[in-house]
TITORMAR-828201 format. One record per residue: residue number from 1; y, x, z of N, C-alpha, C in turn. Coordinates in steps of 0.05 Angstrom, whole numbers. Layout:
N
<atom pos="NUM" n_yy="Y" n_xx="X" n_zz="Z" ca_yy="Y" ca_xx="X" ca_zz="Z" c_yy="Y" c_xx="X" c_zz="Z"/>
...
! end
This chain:
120
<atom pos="1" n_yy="1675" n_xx="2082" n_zz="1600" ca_yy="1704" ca_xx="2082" ca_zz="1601" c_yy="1715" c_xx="2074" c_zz="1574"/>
<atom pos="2" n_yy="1733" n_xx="2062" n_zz="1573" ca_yy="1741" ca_xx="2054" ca_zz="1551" c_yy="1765" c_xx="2070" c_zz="1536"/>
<atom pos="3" n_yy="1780" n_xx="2060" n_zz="1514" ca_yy="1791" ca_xx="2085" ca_zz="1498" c_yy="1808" c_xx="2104" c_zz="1515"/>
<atom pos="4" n_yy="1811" n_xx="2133" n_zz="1508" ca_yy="1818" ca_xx="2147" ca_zz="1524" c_yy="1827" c_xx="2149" c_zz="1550"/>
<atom pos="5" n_yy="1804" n_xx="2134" n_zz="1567" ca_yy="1802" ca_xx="2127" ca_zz="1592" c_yy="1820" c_xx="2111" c_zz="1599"/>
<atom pos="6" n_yy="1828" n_xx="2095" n_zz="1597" ca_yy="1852" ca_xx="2076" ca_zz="1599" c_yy="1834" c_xx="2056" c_zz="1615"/>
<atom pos="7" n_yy="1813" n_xx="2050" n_zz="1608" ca_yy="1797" ca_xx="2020" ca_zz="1626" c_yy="1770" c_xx="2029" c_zz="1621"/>
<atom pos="8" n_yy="1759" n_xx="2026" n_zz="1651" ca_yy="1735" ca_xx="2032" ca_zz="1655" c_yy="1715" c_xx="2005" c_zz="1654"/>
<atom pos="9" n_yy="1707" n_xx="1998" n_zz="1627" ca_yy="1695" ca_xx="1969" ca_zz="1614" c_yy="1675" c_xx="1956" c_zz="1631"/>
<atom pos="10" n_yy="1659" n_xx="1984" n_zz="1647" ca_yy="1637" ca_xx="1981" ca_zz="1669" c_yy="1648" c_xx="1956" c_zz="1684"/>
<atom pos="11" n_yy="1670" n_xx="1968" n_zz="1702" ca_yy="1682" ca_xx="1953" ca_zz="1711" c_yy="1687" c_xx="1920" c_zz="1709"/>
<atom pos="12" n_yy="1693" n_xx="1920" n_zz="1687" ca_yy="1701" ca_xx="1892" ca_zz="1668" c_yy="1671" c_xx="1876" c_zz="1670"/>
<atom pos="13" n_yy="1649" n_xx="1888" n_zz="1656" ca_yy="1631" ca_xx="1882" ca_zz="1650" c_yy="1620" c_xx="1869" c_zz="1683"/>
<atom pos="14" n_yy="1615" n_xx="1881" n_zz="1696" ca_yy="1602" ca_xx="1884" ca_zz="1724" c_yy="1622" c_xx="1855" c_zz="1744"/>
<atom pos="15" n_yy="1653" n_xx="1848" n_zz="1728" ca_yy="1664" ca_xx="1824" ca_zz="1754" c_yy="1652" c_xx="1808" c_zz="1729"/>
<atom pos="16" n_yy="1642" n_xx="1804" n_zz="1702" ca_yy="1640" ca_xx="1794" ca_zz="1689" c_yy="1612" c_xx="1771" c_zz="1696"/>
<atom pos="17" n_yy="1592" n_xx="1799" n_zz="1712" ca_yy="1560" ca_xx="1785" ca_zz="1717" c_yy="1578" c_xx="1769" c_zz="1740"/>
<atom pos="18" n_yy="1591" n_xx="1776" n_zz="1756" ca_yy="1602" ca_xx="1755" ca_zz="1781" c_yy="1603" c_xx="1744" c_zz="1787"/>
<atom pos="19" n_yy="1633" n_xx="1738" n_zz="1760" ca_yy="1641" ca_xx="1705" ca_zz="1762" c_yy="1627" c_xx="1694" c_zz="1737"/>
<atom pos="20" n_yy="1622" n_xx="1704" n_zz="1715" ca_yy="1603" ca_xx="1681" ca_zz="1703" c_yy="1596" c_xx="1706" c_zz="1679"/>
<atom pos="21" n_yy="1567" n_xx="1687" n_zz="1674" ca_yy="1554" ca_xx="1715" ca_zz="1652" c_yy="1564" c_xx="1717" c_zz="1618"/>
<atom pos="22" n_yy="1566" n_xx="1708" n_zz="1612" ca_yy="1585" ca_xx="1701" ca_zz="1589" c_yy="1609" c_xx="1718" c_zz="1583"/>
<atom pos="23" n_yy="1626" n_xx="1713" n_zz="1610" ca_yy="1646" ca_xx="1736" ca_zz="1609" c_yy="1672" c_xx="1723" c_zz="1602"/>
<atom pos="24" n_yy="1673" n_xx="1701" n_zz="1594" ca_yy="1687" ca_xx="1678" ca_zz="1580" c_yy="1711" c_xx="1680" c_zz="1602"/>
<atom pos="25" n_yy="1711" n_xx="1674" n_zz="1629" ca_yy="1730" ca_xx="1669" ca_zz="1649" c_yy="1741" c_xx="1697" c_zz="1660"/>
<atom pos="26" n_yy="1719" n_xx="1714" n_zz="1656" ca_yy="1744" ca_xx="1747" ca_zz="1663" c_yy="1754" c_xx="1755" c_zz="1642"/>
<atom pos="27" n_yy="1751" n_xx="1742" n_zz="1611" ca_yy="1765" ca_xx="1747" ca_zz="1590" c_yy="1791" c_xx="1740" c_zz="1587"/>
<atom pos="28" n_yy="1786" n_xx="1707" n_zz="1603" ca_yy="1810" ca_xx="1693" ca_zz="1601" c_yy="1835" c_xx="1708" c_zz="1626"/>
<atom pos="29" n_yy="1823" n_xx="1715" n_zz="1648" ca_yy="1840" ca_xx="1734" ca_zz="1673" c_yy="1855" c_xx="1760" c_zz="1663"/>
<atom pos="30" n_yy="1826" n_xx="1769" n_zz="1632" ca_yy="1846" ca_xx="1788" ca_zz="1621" c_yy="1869" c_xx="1781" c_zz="1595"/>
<atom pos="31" n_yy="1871" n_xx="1760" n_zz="1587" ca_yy="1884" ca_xx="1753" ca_zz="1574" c_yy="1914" c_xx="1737" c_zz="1588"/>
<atom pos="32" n_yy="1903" n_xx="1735" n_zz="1611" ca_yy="1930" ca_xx="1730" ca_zz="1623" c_yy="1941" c_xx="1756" c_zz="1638"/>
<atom pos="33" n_yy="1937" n_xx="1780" n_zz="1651" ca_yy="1951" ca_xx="1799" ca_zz="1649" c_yy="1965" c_xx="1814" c_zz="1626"/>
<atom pos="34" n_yy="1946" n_xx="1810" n_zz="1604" ca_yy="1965" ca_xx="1819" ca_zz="1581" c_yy="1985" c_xx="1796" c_zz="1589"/>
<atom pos="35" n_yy="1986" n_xx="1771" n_zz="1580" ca_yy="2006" ca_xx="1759" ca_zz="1577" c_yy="2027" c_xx="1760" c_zz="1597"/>
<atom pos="36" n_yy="2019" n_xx="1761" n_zz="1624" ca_yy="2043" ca_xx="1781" ca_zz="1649" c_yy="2052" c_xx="1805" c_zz="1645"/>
<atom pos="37" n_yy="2042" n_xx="1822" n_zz="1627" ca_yy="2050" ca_xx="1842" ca_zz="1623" c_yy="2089" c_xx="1843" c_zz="1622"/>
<atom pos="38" n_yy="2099" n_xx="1831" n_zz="1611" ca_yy="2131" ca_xx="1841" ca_zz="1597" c_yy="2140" c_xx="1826" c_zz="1632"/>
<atom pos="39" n_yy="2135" n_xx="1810" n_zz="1647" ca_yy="2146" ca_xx="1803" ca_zz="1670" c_yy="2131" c_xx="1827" c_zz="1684"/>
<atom pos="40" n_yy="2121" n_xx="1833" n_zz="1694" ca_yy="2101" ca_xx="1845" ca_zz="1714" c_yy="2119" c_xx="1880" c_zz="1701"/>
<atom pos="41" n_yy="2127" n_xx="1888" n_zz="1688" ca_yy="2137" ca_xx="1917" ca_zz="1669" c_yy="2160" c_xx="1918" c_zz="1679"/>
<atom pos="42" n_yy="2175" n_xx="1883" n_zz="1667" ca_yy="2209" ca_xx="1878" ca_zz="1687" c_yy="2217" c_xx="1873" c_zz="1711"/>
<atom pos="43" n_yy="2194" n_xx="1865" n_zz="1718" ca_yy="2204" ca_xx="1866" ca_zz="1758" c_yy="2204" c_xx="1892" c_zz="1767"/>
<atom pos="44" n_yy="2186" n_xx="1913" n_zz="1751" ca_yy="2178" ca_xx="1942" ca_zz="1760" c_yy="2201" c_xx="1950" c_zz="1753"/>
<atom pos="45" n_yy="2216" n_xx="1954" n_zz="1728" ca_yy="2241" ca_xx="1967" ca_zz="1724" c_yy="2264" c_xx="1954" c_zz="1734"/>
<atom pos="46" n_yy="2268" n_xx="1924" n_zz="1737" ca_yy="2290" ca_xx="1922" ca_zz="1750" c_yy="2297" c_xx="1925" c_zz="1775"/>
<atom pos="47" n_yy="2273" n_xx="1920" n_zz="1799" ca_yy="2276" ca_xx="1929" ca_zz="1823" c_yy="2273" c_xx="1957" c_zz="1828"/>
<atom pos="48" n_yy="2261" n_xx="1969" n_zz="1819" ca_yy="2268" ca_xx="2000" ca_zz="1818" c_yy="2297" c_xx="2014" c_zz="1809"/>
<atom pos="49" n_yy="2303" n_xx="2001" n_zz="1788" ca_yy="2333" ca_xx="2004" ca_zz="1783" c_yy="2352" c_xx="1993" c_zz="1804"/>
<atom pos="50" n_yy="2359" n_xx="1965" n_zz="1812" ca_yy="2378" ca_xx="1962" ca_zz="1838" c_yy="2368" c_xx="1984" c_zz="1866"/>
<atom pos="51" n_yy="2344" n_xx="1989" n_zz="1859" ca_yy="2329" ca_xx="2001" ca_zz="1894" c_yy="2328" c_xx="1974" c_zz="1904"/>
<atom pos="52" n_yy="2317" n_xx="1953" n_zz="1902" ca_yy="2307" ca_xx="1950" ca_zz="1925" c_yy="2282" c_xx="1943" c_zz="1931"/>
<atom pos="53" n_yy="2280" n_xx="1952" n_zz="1957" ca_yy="2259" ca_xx="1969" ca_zz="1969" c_yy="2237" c_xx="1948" c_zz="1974"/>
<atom pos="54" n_yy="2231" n_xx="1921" n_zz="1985" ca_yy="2223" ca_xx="1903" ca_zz="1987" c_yy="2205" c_xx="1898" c_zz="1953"/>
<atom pos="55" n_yy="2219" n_xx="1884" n_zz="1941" ca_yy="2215" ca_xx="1868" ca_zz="1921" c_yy="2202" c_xx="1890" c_zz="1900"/>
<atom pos="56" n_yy="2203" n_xx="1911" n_zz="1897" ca_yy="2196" ca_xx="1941" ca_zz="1883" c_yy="2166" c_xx="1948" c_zz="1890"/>
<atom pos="57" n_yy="2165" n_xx="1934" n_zz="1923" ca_yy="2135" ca_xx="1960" ca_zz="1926" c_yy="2117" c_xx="1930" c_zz="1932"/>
<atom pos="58" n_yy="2131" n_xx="1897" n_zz="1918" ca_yy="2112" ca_xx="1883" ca_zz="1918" c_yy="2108" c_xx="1881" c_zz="1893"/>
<atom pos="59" n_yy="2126" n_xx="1890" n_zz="1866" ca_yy="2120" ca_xx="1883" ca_zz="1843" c_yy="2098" c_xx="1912" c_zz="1837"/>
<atom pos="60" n_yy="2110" n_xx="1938" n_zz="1848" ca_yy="2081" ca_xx="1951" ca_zz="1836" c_yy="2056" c_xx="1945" c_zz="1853"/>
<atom pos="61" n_yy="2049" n_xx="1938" n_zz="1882" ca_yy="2021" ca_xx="1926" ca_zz="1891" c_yy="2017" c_xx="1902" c_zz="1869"/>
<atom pos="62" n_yy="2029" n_xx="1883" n_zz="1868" ca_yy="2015" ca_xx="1871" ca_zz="1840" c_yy="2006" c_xx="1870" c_zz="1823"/>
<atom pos="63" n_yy="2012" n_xx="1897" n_zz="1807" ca_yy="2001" ca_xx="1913" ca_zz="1793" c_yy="1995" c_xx="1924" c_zz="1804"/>
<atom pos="64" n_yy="1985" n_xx="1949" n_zz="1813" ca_yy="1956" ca_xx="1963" ca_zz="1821" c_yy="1941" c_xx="1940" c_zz="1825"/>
<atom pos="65" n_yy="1943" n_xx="1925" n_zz="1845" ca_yy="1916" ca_xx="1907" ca_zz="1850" c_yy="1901" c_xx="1894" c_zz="1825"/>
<atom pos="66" n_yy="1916" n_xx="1893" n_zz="1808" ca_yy="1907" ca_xx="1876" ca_zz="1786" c_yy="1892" c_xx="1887" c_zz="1768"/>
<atom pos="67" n_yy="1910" n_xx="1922" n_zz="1761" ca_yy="1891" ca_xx="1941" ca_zz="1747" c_yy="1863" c_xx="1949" c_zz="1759"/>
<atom pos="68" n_yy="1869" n_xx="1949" n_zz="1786" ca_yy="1853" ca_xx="1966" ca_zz="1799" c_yy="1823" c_xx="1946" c_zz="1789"/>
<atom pos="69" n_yy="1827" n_xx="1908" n_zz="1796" ca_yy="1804" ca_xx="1905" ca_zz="1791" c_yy="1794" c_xx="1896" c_zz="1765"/>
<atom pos="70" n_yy="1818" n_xx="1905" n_zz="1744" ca_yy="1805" ca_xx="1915" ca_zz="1718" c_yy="1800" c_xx="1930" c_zz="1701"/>
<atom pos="71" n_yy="1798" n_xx="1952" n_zz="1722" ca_yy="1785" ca_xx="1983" ca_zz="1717" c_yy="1809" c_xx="1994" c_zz="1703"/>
<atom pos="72" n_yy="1828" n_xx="1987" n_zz="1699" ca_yy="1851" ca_xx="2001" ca_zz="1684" c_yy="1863" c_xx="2025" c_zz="1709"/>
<atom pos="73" n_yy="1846" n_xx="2045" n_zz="1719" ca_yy="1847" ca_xx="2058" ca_zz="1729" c_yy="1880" c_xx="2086" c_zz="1732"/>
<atom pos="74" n_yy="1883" n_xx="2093" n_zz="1712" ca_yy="1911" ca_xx="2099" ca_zz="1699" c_yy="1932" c_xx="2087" c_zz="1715"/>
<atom pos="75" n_yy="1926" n_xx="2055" n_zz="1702" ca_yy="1957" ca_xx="2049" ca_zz="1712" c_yy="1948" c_xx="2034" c_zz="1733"/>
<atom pos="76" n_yy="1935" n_xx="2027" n_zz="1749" ca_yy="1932" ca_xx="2034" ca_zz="1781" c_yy="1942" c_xx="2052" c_zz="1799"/>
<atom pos="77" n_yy="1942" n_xx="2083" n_zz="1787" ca_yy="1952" ca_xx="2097" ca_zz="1799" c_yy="1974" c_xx="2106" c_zz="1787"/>
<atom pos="78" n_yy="1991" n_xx="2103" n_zz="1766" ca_yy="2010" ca_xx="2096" ca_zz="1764" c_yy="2033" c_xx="2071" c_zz="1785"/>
<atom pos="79" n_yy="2018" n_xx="2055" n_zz="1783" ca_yy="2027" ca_xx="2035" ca_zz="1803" c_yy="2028" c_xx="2046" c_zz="1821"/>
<atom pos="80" n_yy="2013" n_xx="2061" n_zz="1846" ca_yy="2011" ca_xx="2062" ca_zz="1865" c_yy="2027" c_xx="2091" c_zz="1870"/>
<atom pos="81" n_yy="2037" n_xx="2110" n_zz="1853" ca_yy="2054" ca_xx="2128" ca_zz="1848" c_yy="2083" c_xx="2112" c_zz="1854"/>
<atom pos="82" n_yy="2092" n_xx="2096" n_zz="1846" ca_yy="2121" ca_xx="2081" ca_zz="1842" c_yy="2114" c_xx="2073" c_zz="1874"/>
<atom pos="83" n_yy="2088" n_xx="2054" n_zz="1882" ca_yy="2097" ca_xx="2043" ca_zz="1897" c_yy="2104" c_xx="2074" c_zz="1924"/>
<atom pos="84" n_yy="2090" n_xx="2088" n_zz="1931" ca_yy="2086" ca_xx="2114" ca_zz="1945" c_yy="2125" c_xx="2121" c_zz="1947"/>
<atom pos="85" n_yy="2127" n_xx="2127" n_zz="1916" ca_yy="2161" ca_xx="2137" ca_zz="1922" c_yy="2179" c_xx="2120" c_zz="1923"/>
<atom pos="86" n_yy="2182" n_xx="2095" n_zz="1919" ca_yy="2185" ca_xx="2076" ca_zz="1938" c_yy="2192" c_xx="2063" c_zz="1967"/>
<atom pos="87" n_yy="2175" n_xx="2079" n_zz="1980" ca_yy="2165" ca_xx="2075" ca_zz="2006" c_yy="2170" c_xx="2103" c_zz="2019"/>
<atom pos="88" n_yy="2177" n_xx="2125" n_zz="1999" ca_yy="2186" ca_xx="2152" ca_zz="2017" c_yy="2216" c_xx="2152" c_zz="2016"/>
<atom pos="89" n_yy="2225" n_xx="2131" n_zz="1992" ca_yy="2256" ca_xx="2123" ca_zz="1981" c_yy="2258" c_xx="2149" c_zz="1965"/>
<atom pos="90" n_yy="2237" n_xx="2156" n_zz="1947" ca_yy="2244" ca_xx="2182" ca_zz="1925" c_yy="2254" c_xx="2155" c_zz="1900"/>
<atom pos="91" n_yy="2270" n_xx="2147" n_zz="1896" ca_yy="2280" ca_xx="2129" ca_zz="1880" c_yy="2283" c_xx="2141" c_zz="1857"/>
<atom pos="92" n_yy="2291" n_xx="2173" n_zz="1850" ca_yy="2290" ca_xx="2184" ca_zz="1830" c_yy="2258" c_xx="2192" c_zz="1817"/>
<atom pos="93" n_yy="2249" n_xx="2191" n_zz="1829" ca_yy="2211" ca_xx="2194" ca_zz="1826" c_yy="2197" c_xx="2172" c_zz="1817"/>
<atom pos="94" n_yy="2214" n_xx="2141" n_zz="1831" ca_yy="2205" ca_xx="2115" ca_zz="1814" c_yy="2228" c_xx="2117" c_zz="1790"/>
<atom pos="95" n_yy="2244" n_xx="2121" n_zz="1782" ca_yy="2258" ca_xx="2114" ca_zz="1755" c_yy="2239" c_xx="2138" c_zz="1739"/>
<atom pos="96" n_yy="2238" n_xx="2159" n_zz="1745" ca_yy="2218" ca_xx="2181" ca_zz="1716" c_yy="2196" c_xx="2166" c_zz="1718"/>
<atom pos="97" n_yy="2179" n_xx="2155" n_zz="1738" ca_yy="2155" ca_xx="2137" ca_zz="1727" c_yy="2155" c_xx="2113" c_zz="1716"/>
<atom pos="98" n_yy="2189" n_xx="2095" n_zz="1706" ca_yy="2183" ca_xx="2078" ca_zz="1689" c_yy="2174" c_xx="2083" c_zz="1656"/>
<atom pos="99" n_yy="2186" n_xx="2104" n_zz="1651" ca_yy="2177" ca_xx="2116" ca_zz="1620" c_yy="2143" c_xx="2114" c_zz="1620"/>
<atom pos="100" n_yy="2135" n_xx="2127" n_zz="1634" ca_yy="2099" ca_xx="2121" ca_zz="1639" c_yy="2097" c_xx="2093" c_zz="1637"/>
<atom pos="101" n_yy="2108" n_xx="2078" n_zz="1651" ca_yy="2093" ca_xx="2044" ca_zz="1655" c_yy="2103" c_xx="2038" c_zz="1617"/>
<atom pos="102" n_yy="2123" n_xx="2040" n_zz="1613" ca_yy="2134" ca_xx="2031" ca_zz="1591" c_yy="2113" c_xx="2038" c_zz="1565"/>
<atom pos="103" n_yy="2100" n_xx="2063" n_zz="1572" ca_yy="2073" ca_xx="2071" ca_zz="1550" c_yy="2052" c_xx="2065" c_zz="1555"/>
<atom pos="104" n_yy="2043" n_xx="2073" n_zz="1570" ca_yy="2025" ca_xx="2063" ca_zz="1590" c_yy="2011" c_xx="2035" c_zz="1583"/>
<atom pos="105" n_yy="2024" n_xx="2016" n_zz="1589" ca_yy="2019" ca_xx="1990" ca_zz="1594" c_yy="2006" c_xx="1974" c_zz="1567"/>
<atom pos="106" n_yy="2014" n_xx="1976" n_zz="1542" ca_yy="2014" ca_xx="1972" ca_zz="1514" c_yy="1990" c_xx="1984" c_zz="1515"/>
<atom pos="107" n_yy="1986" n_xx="2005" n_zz="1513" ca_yy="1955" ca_xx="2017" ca_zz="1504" c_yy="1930" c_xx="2008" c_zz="1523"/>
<atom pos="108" n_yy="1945" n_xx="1997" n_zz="1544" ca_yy="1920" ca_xx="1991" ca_zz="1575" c_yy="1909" c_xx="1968" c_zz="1558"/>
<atom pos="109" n_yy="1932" n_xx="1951" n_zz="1557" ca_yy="1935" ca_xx="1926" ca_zz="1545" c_yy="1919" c_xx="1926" c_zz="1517"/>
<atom pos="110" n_yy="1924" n_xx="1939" n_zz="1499" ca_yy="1907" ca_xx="1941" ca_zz="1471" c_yy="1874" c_xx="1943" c_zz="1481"/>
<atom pos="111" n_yy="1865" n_xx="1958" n_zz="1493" ca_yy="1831" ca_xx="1962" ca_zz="1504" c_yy="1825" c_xx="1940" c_zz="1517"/>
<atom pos="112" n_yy="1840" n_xx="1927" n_zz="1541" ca_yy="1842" ca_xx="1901" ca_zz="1541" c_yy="1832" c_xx="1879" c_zz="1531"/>
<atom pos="113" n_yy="1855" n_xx="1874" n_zz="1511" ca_yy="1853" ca_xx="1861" ca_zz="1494" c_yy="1824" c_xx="1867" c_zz="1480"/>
<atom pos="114" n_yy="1815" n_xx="1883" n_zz="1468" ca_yy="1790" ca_xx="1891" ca_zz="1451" c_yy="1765" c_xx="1886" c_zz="1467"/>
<atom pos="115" n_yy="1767" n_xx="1888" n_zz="1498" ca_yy="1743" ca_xx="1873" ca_zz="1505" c_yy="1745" c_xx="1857" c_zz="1510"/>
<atom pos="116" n_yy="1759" n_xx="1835" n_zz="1517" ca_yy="1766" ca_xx="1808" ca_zz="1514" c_yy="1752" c_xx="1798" c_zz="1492"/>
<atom pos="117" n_yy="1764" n_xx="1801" n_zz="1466" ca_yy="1766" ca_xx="1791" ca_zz="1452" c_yy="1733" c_xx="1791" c_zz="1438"/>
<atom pos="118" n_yy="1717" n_xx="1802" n_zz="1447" ca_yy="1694" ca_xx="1797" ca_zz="1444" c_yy="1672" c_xx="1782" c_zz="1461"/>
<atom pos="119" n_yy="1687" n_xx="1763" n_zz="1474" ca_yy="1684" ca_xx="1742" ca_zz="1500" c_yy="1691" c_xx="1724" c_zz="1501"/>
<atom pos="120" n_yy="1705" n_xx="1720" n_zz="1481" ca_yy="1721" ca_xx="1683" ca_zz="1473" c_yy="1712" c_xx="1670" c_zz="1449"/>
! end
């Protein structure tokens, strides 16, 4: 697991034998989620903020799916928390979990980054 459990590197490591051994091309997959990060953060808070209901519970499945298969386990289930109250219309339960994405995401992102960056 990686720093204070934020990303489980196994994970990382293991789609890494997959798609290629090197690691070179799931470095680059993780280097482009960081770089979706500030869109992928703002579709979460702005459709959560109007409510709507549609466009909200496809911007957090985008995220979870994405964490999920890079072990960024946290905000997977963060994601899948927004998307849940969302979908029960606790709209006040997705606005207190933007403060989480808003921390959250930066530090996922930093561990990230750090295994990456020893793959390029």
């Amino acid at each position: 697991m990686g720093t204070d459990g934020l990303v489980d590197t196994a994970v990382l490591d293991k789609l890494s034998r997959e798609i290629d051994v090197s690691g070179a091309q799931t470095a680059r997959f993780v280097q482009r989620f960081i770089s979706l990060w500030p869109t992928r953060r703002d579709a979460i808070r702005s459709t959560v903020e109007v409510r709507d209901r549609q466009r909200a519970i496809e911007a957090a499945l985008s995220l979870k799916t994405t964490a999920e298969m890079l072990g960024a386990m946290p905000l997977y289930e963060l994601s899948q928390s927004i998307e849940q109250s969302v979908r029960a219309g606790d709209w006040d339960g997705a606005l207190r979990r933007l403060g989480d994405v808003e921390e959250l995401g930066p530090r996922t992102n930093a561990v990230l980054a750090d295994w990456a960056g020893g793959r390029l």
